[in-house]
Every structure is written in C-alpha cells, then in structure tokens.
N, C-alpha and C positions, 0 to 999 in steps of 0.2 A: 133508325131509332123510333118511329113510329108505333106508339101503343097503345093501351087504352083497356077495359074491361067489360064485359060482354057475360052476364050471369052463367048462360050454360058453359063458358069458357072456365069459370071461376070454381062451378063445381065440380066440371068435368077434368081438370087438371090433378088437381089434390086428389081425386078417386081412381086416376089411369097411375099417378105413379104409387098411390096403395097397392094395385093390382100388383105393377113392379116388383117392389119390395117383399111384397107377402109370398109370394114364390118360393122365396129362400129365408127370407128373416121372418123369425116371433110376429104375430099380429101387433102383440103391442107395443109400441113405442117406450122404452124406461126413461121415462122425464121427472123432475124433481117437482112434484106439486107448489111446495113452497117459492119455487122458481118460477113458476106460471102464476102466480099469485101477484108475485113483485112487478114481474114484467106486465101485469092487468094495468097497475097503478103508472106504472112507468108509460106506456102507449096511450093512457089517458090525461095525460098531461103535457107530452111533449111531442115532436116529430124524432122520429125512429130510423137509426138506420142497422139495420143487422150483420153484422160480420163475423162471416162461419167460416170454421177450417175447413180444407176439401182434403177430403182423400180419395174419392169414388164419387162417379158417376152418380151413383144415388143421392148424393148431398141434399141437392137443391130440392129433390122430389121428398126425399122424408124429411126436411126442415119447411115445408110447403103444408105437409100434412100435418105435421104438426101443429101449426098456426091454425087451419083452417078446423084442424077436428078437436080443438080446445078454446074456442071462438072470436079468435082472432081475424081480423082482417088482412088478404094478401098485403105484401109490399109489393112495388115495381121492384125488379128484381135484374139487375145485370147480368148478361151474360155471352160470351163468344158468339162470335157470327158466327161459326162454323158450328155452333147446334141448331143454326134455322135453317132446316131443311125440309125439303117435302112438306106436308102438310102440318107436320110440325111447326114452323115458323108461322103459320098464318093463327093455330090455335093458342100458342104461346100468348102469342101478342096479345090475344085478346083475355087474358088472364093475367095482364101487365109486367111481362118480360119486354125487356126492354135490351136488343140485341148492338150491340158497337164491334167494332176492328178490333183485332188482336194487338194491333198496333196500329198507331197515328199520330206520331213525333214529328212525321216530316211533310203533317196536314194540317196548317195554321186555323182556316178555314173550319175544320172535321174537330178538330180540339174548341177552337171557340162556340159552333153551334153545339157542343156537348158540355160546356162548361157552365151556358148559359141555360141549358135544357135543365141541368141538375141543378143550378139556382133556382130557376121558375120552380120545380117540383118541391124544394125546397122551402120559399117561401109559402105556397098555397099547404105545406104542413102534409105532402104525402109520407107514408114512409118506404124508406127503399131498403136494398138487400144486393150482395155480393160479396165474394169472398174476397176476404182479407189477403189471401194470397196469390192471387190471382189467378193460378193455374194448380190442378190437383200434386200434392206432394205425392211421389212415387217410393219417397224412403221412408213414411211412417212417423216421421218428425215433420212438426211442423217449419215453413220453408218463410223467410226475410216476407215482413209486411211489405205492399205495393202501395204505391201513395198516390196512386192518378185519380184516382175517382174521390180520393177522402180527401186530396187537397180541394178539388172545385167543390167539393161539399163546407172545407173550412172556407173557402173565399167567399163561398153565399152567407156564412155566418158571417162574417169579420165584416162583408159591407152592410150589413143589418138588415138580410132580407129573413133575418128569422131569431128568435130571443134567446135562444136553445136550442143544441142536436142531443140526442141521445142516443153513444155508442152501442150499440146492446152486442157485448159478445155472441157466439153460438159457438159450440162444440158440439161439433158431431162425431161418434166414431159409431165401430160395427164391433161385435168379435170378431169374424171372417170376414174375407173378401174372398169374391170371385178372381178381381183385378190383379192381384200378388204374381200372377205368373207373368202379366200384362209387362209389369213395373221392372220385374226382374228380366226379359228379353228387352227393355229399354233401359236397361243397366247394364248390359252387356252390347250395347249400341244397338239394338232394333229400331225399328220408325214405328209410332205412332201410327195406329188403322186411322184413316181418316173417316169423319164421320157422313152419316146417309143410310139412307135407310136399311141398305143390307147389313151395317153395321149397329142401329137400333133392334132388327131383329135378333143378330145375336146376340148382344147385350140383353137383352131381356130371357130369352132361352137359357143361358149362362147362369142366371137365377135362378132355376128350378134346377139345377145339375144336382143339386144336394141342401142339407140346412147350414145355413150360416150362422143363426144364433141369432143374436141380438143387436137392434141400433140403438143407439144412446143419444140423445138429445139434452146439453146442458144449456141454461142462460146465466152465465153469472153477472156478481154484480154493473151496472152500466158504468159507461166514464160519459160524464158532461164535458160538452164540448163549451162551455162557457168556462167549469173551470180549471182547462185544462189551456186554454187561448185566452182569456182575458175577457172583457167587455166588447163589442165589436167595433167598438171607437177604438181601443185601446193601440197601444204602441206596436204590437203585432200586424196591424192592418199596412201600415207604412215601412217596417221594417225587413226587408226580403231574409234578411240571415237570421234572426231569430223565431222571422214564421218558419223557417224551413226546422229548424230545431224545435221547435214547440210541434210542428207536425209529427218529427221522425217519432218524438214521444209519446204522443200522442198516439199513431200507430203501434205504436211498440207496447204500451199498456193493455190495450185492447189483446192485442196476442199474448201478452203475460197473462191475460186472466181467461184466454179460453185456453191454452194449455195447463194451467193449473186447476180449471174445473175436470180435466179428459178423467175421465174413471180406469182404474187399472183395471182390466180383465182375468180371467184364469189364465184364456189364449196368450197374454203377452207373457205371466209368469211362466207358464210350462214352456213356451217356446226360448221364453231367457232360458232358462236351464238346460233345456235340451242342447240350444246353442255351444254356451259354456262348456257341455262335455267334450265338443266337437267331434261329433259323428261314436261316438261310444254310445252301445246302447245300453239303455237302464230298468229297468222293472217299476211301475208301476211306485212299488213301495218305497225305492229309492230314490225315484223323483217328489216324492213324497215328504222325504227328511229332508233334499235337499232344498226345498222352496220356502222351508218352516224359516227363515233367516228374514229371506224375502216379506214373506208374509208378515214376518212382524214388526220390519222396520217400517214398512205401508201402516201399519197399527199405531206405529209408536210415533210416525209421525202425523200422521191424520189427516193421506193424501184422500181423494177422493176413492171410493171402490164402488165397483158394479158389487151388488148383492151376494151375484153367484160366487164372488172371489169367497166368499167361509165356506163353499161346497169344495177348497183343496184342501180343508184340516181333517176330509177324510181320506183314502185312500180311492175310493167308491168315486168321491168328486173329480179328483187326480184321473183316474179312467177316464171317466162319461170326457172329459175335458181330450186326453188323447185320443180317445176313439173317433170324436168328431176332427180331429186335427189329418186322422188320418184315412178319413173315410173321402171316396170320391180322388179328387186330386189333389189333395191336401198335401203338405210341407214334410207330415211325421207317417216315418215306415213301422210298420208292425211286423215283429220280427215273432213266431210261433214257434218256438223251441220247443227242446224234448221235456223240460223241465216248468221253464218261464216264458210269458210273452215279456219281449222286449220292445223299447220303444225305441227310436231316433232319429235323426236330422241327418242326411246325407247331404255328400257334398254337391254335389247338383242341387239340392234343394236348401241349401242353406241362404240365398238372397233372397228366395221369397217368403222367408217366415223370418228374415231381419226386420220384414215390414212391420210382423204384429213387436218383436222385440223394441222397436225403437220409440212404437208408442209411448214404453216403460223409461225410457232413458234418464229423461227430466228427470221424473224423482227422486233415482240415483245418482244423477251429476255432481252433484258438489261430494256426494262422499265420493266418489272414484278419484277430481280430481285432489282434495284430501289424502289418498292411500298412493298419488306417484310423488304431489310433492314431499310427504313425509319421504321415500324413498331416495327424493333426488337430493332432501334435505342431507339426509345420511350419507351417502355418495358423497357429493362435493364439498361437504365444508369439515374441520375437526372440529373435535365434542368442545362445547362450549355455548354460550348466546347466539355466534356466526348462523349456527345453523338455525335458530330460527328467523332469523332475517332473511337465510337460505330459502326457510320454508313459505315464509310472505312472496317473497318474490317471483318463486314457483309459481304458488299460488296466483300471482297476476299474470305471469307468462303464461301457464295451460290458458287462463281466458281468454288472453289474447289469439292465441292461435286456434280457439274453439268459437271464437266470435262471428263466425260466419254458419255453424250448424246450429247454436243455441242459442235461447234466450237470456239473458242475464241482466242484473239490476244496476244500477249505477255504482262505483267503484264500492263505494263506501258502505252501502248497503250488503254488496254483495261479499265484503269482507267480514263485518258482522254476521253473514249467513253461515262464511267458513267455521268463524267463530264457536259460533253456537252447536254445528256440526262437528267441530274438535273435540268439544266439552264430550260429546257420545265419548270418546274414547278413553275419560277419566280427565278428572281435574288435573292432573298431576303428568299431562302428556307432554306440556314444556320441559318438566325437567328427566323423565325419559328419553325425549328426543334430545338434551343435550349432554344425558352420559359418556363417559367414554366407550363402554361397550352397548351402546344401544339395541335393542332389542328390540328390532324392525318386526320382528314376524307376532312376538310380544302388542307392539302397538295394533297392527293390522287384526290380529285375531279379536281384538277389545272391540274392533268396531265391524263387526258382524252386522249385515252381509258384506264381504270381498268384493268391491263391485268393477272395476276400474278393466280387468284382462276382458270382461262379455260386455261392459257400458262402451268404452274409449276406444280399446284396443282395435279396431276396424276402423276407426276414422285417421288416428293416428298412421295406421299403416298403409292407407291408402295416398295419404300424402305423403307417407315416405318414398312408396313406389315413382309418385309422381317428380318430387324431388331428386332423386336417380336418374329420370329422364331427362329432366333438365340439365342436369350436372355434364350429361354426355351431347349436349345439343352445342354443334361446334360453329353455328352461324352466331354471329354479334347482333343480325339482323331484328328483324319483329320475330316473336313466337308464334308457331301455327298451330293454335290450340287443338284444334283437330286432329292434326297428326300427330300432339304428346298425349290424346287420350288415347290414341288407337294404340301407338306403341306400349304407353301403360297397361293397356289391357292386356296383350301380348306376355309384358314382363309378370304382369301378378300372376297369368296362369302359372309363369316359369317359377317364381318363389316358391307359390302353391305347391308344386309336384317337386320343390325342393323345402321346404317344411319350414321357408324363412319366414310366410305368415300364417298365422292359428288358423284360418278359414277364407273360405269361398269370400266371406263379406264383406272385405275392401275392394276386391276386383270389379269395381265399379265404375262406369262413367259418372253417375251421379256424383259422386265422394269424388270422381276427377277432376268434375267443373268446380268444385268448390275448393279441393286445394289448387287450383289453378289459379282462385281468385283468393285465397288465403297467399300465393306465390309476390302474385302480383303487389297487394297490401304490403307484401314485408319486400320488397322493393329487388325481387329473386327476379321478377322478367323483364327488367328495365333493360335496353339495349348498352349494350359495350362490351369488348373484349374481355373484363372479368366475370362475365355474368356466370361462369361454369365456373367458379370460385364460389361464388354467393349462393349457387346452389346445392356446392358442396358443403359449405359450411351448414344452409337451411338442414340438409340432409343430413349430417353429425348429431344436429338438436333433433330434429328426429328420431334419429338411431339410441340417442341416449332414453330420449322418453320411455322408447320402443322398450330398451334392456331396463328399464323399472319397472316397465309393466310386468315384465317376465319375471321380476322378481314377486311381484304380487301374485300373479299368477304360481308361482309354485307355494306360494301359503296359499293359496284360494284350491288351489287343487287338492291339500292333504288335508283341508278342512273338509271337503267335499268327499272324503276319500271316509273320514272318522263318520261323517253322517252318512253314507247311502253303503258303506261296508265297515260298518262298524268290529263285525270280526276280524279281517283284515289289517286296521288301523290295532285291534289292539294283538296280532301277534306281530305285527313289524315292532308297536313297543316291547314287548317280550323279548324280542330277538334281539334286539339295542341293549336291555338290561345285561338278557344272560353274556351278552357279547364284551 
C-alpha cells in the first residue's frame, strides 16, 4: 500500500498515458466545460473521492489526464496489484497509486490496516479515486457497484474523522475499443492475458493498429456523503442494518448518475441497428432511415449525446461512422457489390460490437420493458381493467428479473418512470390496451423506436439457455456453476445453428454468470429433489417472455422493412389491396 508523490512521477505519469491514448484516440479529450467548472468549486471545498466506470484499460490513464491537464490535482488512486509490475509499480507509486489484493476477506489484519489507511487519508482531506466497479465491465453495461473501499471511506465519515465526502461520479467511455475482441474470447470462456510487461507492450502497440475516435470524460453532479448517511454522530454509526442499506444506496446513486451522464455515440447507434438486422446487409442509406426513430427518441428525451451523433442525420455521417467500424478489425464487413456497398455484422462478430450496443441500452430500457409487458398484458388476461393490473405486474416482474444487469430506481419511482413512458404512446393507451380486439401492433407502432427484440432480447435468452440446463441437471446436490456455463455455451451454439435464438449475443459466459445468479435469487439452485421442476417452471417464464418478444419483433421488423425499403413495404401493400 505504500505511496506518496514525487514531482517528476506526477508529471511523468499523466504525459506516458497521453502518449498511450493518442496513438489511437482524438488528442482531445470531449469534457463538458461547465463540468470542470462545478467540480473546480466542489474540490475546493471538500475532500473528493472519484468514482469512474471501467471499461478499458485506458480508464484510469485518460481520467488522470484529464485532472492534470485542466489543473487539477492527482488523487491517490486504487488500483489491483497485478498492475504493479516492472517498473511500473515503483513509478506509479510515486504519482500516488496506491496498489491492494484483489481480494482480502479472509485477511482480518490486511482489511483493518486498509481500513484505517483510508481513514487517516481521509481525515488529513486527500482525495482518492477508484472504480466504482471494481473490475473492467466486459459487456459494455455498466456492472453492480462494489462497496469495500466506499464502506471504510463511510466508516472514517460516520466516526468524525472528516465533515464531508464528496462522491464525484466519472464517466468514461471511447467510441472504439481495441479490447472488444479481448471481452468477446472472455465470453466465450477464454482467460484473461495476465499482466507484465510483455503484455503492456502490446497493450500499447494495439493502439496505434488503427483510429478509435474519441474518449469522453463526464463529471456529473456529486452525492454528499453527509446527505446521504446523516450527521457522523447520527443513528447510522451504531446501526449495522441500516448503515449497510444507506451504503448499498448510496453506491447505487453514484452509478445512476455516471450511467446517465455516458453520451450516446453514432458507434453504439449504427451498431444497434446493424445488430437488429442480424447479419442482413444494408446500404448506407438504409441504415440511415432506419436509426432516424433512434435518433429522435435520444432528442425527444434529452439523454446525453456526443456531438458527432447529428453527423448520422446525413448519409455522409452514417458512412464516415461505418467505414471506421469496419476498418482494421472492426466488428462491420464491407460488402462491394455490383451495384451497392453494403454493410453488416456477422455472426462471429456479433459479441464484440454487443459491446458498443449495450452502452445504448439504458436509455432504452423502460421503453422495451413497456413494449413485452403490453404484449404479455394482451396474451394473459381478457379485454377489460384485468389487463392492466396484467400490465403493472409485468411491469414489476421484467424488473425483477433484469435486476441484476441494470440499474433501476426504487419501486415507486421507477413506476412513475413507466408511467410517463406509456404517455409516449398516447393518452388513451389504457383504454386501447383493454379493448376487446386490441391492437397490439397499433400500440407498439405509436411508440417508435421498437426497442425490446435488439434492447432485452439477448439477456432474456441467455437465461433461458441457462434455465434449460438446469432443468436437465439430475443431481439434488450443489450446482457446479462451471459446468452449467460450459454446457450452456455448447447448447446456445446448438440453438444458434437451429435459429431458436436471433444471434450470437446470448452465448455468453458473461449473461451466464449472471442468470446463474438471477437462478439463484429466484430460489431455481436451491438443493432438493424438485429443483428440475423449478427450473422448468423458471424456463416456461422465460419461454413466454421469449414468444413476446417475437411478437415485437415482427412489428419492429415490418417497420424496419417500410423505412430502409420503402418500395417494398408499399408493393406488399398493393398486393394485400389488389388480393
């Protein structure tokens, strides 16, 4: 743990991982000025601590550069032993990283001289930095806060070794990653290169292979850690079950608000789309009409956007955006016809440009889960009031079994959210939804973009996959999670080449471990001789989801169908009339 700061380490650090970055990304950094402004006033006031998403290796070096070439002072910064390597470890340190165990649960000793290190730094008002998540997210979503370093930072609050913390979000993302291939052979169960210097060399080399575009740096607004725990006398200090819930919150804030600063890119739009066709390829122009839906629910709700996203309302933009997707070893193939270049997403390369996709997901979540419960609403219940109690309930169920990839707001809140996202599809959607002939594809079309079959549809059926596997696991014994990912992997290629699921993007370890831990929650791996019951039943609710989404999916494809072939779409109407 030993650290400390040493000038030429200070300026030398911030300028080695410039050099990094600039290989492959834009010189400049896109940071929000007004952002820099807030966090001036906020760092001079209080002790700081920074909590960034990881998705790349770069993280910590262009959130480093950032601070230092806009004149801010380093934090002490956490980070895995296994980046102090080689001489690296020795120059780190003296740039105040501050290196701990990847784990140390069963080092009483190792945890208390770390608990009391982050007090003392604490009270003396340094400020510090690590990720929120504590290990790089491989799927592009961000991944459950970790609460080891932010609870001994609440405990130095709570016994009054300091007045106030201040959580300072950080979001970072890129357009491109080098990494995307990295994440997808570790989704398909590869190991991790372990790190040292032959593997800093090509980490660095990987850089320069081609342009990546852009890194994004946001800060949004901070959460005080005063008022989010109380007073440090307060009832929190004494109460072990309520500090742990005032923590989880507390973490969990912090992540609602760097996911809600992330900028959407062109990369994550073109890539959703291309996705969505699943391996069909498209021209230019028709990816073009088809992202105009996209693009304007981003408008119409006023998520955050990288600049470049208004270069896709030309066609010109839409290019420059594929050419780079497909230059070098990029995700998108460039098909040179006799006629058109076309563009698409192959099935081999469909997990690593899930990555840029899922960036995007957030902003879409509530309307997708919106477009299965109206569906499941329809399905299950007759026309009447029933189904919209149908539709409520829906609505808490998808949560609940999406509550392990996403972030979401406390019940009541996040009902109001649906709320106000129903309204998109006209005042008059209650009494629609409880006609007798309901006009499913009618509702869905009103709430343009179709998002639910390219948002959901891969998480859903990655846990169906895995639910399958359960179902047929004939011991009562413990589950060997190991051996229902390996076998899952196996069965999703078999689906795949039997066209039970839309794409490559559930056959994932990743979306394994987590409906494993989604299985577990709903009480599927508990031992006893009915357990292949309970996960035949888990796998039924699945299966049902699954067949709503398919319904959505075929209104999202014949929408898709009137925008990117419009002639098409209107001689099939023709042929319907004259028929």
């Amino acid at each position: 743990m030993a650290t400390g700061w040493g000038r030429a380490a200070v300026d030398l650090v911030p300028r080695l991982n410039r050099l990094i970055f600039e290989r492959g990304f834009d010189k400049l950094i896109d940071v929000d000025p007004g952002e820099l402004r807030r966090l001036r006033e906020t760092t001079s006031t209080k002790p700081v601590i920074f909590l960034w998403s990881h998705r790349s290796n770069l993280d910590s070096g262009v959130f480093l550069v950032t601070l230092h070439e806009n004149g801010f002072p380093l934090p002490h910064l956490f980070a895995g032993i296994n980046m102090s390597f080689g001489p690296m470890g020795l120059i780190l340190r003296r740039a105040g990283f501050i290196f701990i165990r990847r784990s140390f649960g069963d080092d009483p000793l190792y945890k208390y001289v770390l608990r009391e290190f982050i007090g003392y730094l604490s009270e003396k008002r340094f400020n510090l930095s690590w990720s929120i998540e504590g290990t790089r997210s491989r799927t592009g979503k961000m991944l459950p806060p970790k609460l080891g370093l932010l609870s001994y930072s609440a405990d130095a609050y709570l016994q009054g070794r300091t007045d106030d913390v201040a959580l300072q979000p950080v979001s970072i993302s890129f357009d491109q990653l080098h990494e995307i291939t990295e994440y997808a052979d570790y989704a398909r169960g590869g190991k991790k290169a372990a790190e040292g210097m032959s593997w800093l060399y090509n980490f660095v080399k990987a850089q320069g292979e081609r342009h990546y575009g852009k890194a994004y740096v946001r800060f949004p607004e901070p959460v005080s850690m005063r008022e989010l725990l109380g007073p440090p006398d307060g009832h929190l200090a004494n109460d072990s079950a309520e500090h742990r819930l005032a923590l989880q919150k507390m973490a969990f804030e912090v992540a609602w608000r760097i996911n809600e600063a992330m900028p959407v890119t062109p990369t994550a739009v073109v890539t959703t789309i291309l996705l969505a066709a699943q391996g069909v390829g498209l021209t230019s122009e028709q990816i073009g009409r088809g992202i105009q839906d996209v693009l304007d629910y981003c408008h119409r709700m006023g998520v955050p956007q990288a600049a470049s996203l208004a270069s896709l309302n030309k066609v010109s933009g839409v290019e420059a955006t594929l050419k780079s997707l497909a230059s070098g070893d990029g995700p998108v193939t460039r098909v040179d016809g006799a006629r058109d270049v076309v563009w698409l997403i192959e099935t081999k390369d469909q997990l690593r440009a899930t990555f840029y996709r899922n960036s995007l997901v957030h902003v879409i979540l509530l309307s997708a889960i919106c477009e299965i419960a109206l569906v499941l609403a329809a399905q299950r219940s007759p026309a009447g009031p029933e189904r919209i109690d149908t539709f409520w309930q829906s609505v808490d169920r998808l949560r609940d079994l999406l509550k392990f990839e996403f972030y979401f707001k406390e019940k009541a809140v996040y009902r109001q959210r649906i709320e106000a996202e129903m309204d998109r599809t006209g005042a008059d959607w209650r009494e629609r939804l409880q006609a007798a002939e309901v006009d499913i594809s009618g509702l869905l079309r009103d709430r343009r973009p179709v998002s639910a079959p390219y948002a959901l549809a891969p998480f859903f059926e990655a846990y169906e996959i895995v639910a399958d596997v359960l179902a047929h696991q004939e011991i009562a014994g413990p589950i060997d999670r190991a051996a229902v990912k390996k076998e899952a992997l196996a069965l999703g290629d078999q689906w795949l080449a039997q066209h039970r699921i839309s794409s490559a993007e559930p056959v994932s370890a990743l979306l394994f471990e987590t409906a494993l831990q989604l299985a577990d929650n709903q009480g599927v791996l508990a031992e006893g001789d009915d357990r292949a019951e309970r996960a035949k039943a888990f796998r039924a609710e699945l299966h049902n989801i699954h067949g709503a989404i398919d319904v959505i999916d075929g209104v999202a494809r014949q929408i898709f169908i009137e925008q990117a072939w419009p002639e098409r779409a209107a001689s099939r109407a023709k042929a319907v009339i004259d028929g």
